[in-house]
C-alpha positions in Angstrom: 0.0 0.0 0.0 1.5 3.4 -1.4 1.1 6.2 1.5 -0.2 9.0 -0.1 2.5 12.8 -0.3 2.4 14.3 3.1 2.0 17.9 2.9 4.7 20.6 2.9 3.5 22.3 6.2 3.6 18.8 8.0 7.2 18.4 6.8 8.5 21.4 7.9 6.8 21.1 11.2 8.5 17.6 11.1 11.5 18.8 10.3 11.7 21.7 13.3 11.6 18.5 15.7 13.5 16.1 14.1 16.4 18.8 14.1 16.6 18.9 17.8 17.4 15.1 18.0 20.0 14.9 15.1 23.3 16.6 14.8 25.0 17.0 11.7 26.7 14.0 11.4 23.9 11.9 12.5 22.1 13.8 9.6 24.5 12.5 6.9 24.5 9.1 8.2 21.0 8.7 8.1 20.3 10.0 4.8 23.1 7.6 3.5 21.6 4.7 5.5 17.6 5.7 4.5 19.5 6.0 0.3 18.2 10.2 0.4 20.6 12.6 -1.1 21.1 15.5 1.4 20.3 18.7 0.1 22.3 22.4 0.9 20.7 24.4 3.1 21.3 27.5 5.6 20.9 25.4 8.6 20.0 21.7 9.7 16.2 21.9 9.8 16.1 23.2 6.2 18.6 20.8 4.8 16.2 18.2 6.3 13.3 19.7 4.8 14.7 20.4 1.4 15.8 16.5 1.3 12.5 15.3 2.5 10.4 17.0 0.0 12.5 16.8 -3.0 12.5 13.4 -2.1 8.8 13.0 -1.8 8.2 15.2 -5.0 10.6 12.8 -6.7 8.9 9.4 -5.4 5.2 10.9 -5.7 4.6 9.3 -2.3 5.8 9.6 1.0 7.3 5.7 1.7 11.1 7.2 2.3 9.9 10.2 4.4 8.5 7.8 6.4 11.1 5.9 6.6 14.1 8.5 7.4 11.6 9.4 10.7 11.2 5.8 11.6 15.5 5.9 11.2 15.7 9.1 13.7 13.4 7.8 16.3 15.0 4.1 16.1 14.7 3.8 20.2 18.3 2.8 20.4 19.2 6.4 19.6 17.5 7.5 22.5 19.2 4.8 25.6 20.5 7.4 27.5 17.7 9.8 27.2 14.1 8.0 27.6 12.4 11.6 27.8 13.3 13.2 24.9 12.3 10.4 22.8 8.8 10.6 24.7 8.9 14.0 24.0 9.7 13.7 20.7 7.5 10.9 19.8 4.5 13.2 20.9 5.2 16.2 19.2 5.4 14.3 16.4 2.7 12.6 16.9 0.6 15.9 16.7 2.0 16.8 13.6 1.6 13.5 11.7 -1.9 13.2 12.5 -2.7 15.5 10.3 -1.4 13.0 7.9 -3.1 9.9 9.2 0.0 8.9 10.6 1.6 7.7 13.7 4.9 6.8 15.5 4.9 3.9 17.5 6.7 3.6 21.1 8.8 1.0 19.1 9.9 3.8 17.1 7.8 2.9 14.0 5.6 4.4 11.9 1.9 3.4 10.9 -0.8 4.4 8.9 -4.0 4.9 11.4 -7.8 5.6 11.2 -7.6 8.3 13.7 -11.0 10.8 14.2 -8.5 13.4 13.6 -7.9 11.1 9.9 -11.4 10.8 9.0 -12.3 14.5 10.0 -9.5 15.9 7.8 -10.6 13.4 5.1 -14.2 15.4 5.4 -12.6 18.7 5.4 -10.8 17.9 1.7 -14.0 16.3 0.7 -16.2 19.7 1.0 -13.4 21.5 -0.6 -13.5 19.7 -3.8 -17.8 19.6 -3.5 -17.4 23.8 -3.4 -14.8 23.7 -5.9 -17.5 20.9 -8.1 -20.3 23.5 -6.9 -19.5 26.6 -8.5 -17.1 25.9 -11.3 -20.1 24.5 -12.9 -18.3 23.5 -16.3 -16.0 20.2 -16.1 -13.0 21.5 -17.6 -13.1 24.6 -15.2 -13.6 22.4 -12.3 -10.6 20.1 -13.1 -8.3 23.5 -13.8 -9.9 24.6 -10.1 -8.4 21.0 -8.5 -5.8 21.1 -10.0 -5.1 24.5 -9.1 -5.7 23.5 -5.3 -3.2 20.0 -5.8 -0.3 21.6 -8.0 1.7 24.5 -6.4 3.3 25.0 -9.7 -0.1 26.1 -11.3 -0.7 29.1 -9.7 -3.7 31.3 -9.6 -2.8 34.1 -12.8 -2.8 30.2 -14.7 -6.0 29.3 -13.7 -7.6 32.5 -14.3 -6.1 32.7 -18.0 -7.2 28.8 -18.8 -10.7 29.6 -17.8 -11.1 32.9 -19.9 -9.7 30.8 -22.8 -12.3 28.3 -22.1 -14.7 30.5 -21.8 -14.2 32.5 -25.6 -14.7 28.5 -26.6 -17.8 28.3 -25.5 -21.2 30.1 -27.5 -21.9 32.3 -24.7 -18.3 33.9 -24.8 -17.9 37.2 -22.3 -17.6 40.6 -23.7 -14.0 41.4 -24.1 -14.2 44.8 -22.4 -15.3 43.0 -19.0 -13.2 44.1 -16.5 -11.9 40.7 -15.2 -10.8 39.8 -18.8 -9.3 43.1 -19.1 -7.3 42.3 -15.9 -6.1 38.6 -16.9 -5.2 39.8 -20.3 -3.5 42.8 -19.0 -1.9 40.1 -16.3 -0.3 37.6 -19.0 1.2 40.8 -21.0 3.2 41.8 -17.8 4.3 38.2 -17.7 5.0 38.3 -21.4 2.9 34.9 -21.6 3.2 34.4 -25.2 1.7 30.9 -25.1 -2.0 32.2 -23.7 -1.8 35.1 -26.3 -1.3 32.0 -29.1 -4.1 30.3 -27.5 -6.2 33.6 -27.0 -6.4 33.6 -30.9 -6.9 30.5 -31.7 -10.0 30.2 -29.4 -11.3 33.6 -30.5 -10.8 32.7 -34.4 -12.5 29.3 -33.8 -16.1 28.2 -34.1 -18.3 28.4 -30.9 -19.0 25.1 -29.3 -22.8 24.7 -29.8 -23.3 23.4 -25.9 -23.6 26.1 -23.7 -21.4 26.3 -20.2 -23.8 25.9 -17.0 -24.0 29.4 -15.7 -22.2 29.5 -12.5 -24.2 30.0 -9.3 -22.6 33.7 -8.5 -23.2 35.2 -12.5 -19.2 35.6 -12.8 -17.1 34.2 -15.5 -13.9 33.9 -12.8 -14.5 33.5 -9.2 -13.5 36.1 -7.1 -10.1 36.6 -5.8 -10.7 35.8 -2.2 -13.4 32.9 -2.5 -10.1 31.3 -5.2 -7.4 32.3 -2.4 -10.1 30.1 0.4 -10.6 27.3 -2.0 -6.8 27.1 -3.0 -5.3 26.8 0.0 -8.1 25.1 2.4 -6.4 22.1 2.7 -2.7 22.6 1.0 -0.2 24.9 3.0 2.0 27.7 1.6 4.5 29.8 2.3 5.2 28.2 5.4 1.7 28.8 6.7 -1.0 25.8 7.6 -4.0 24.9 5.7 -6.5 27.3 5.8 -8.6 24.7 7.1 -6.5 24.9 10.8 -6.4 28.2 11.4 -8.9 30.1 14.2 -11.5 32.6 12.7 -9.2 35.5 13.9 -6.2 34.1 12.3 -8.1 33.3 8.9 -9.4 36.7 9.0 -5.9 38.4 9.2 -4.6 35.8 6.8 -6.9 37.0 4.0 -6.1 40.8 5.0 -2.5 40.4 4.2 -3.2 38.4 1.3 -5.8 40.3 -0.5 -4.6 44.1 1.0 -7.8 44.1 2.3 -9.3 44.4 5.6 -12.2 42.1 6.3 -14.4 41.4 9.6 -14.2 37.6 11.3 -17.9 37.9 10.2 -17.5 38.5 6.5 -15.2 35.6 6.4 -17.1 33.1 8.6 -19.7 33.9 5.9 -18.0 33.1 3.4 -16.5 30.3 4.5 -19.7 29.2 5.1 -21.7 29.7 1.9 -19.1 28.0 0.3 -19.1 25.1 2.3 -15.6 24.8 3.6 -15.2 23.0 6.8 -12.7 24.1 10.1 -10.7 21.6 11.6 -11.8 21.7 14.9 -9.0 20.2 16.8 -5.5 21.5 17.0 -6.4 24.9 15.5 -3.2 27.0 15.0 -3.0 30.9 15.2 -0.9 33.2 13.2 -0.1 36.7 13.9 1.1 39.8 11.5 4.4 40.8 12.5 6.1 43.7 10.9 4.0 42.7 7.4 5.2 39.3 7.8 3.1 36.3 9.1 4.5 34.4 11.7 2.7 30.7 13.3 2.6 30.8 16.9 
């Protein structure tokens, strides 16, 4: 059984403890015993980020990740020192359950059916249902998941492969809308000659007879903020959570800096919602805005 890519926010969490119970020679060892090429980085928790998830990225599973922690917390390492490896072995514990995993007093590491598991399970699940909800055309709602999977396909990509899609399609929007003034305006900053290429070929070709579903809030893109919640629900970035963890107050000052906007805990409780998105209710994580910079207490 393949265990499925653990996210990036879970590794760097995993990484911040595995640093305190490794030096830099145990590091190397490891990595050579566990077959993982060590990566360069400014200090020891990043190098054992960086070669976790290149690793993972490279595998498309998490089987080696899993087993370099079940290497570091191999109970012999810990003889002389029974409480840190309790310690240890806890914090993980609360990290990885995120993941639907857990490390064994024996040092191992299993795949488990936790509540936590099953509730997080949920939380993805009415993710994709809002995402299925109100990008009401098939192709937009694949471009939508796979907007919230792949990190590499970033937002300005999804919005110019809709508007493409959408001059496809019979009921084609006006070309002196603003939002397809913006994403045109967008991919000529970018110098994104590919979408203009596309751009004509979809404007010089026949209409598809069938007509798109019209989407539930009369837009042809959704707006910014309801993409930035469905996005990043369940996927963390830039060193922040998912979304999904993250107190009403902390979600709320998340979307300020984000979308340079200020916004009420009500407006965004709304939102979130009307769209459907459920909060993990355990383990939720604050983050604060320090000197324009988010930092996760």
């Amino acid at each position: 059984m393949r265990i499925p890519t653990i996210d990036e926010w879970l590794l760097k969490q995993t990484a911040n403890i595995l640093d305190e119970v490794l030096n830099d020679g145990q590091l190397t060892a490891l990595c050579a015993k566990c077959r993982l090429e060590e990566k360069d980085g400014g200090s020891k928790r990043e190098r054992i980020f960086c070669t976790l998830v290149t690793r993972q990225k490279q595998d498309g599973y998490s089987h080696n990740v899993v087993s370099f922690i079940r290497a570091c917390m191999n109970p012999v390492r810990f003889r002389g020192n029974q409480r840190q490896f309790a310690k240890s072995r806890c914090r993980l514990n609360d990290v990885l359950a995120y993941a639907g995993l857990q490390v064994r007093e024996d040092g191992k590491v299993w795949v488990v059916q936790t509540e936590q598991s099953k509730e997080m399970a949920e939380i993805r699940r009415s993710a994709v249902e809002a995402v299925r909800r109100l990008c009401g055309d098939e192709v937009e709602a694949r471009l939508c998941k796979k907007l919230m999977r792949d990190k590499s396909y970033g937002t300005e990509r999804f919005e110019a492969d809709v508007l493409i899609n959408r001059f496809r399609q019979t009921s084609r929007p006006a070309l002196n809308d603003e939002n397809v003034k913006r994403v045109i305006l967008s991919a000529a900053e970018r110098q994104d000659q590919t979408f203009f290429k596309r751009l004509g070929k979809a404007l010089s070709a026949k209409p598809k007879l069938r007509v798109s579903r019209i989407l539930s809030w009369q837009m042809m893109l959704l707006p910014p903020l309801v993409t930035f919640l469905l996005t990043r629900w369940t996927c963390g970035c830039d060193g922040l959570p998912p979304l999904c963890f993250l107190t009403p107050t902390s979600l709320t000052d998340v979307c300020d800096h984000y979308m340079g906007s200020e916004f009420s805990d009500m407006q965004i409780t709304k939102l979130r919602q009307r769209l459907g998105l459920k909060q993990y209710k355990r383990h939720q994580v604050e983050v604060i805005d320090i000197d324009g910079q988010l930092k996760v207490l």
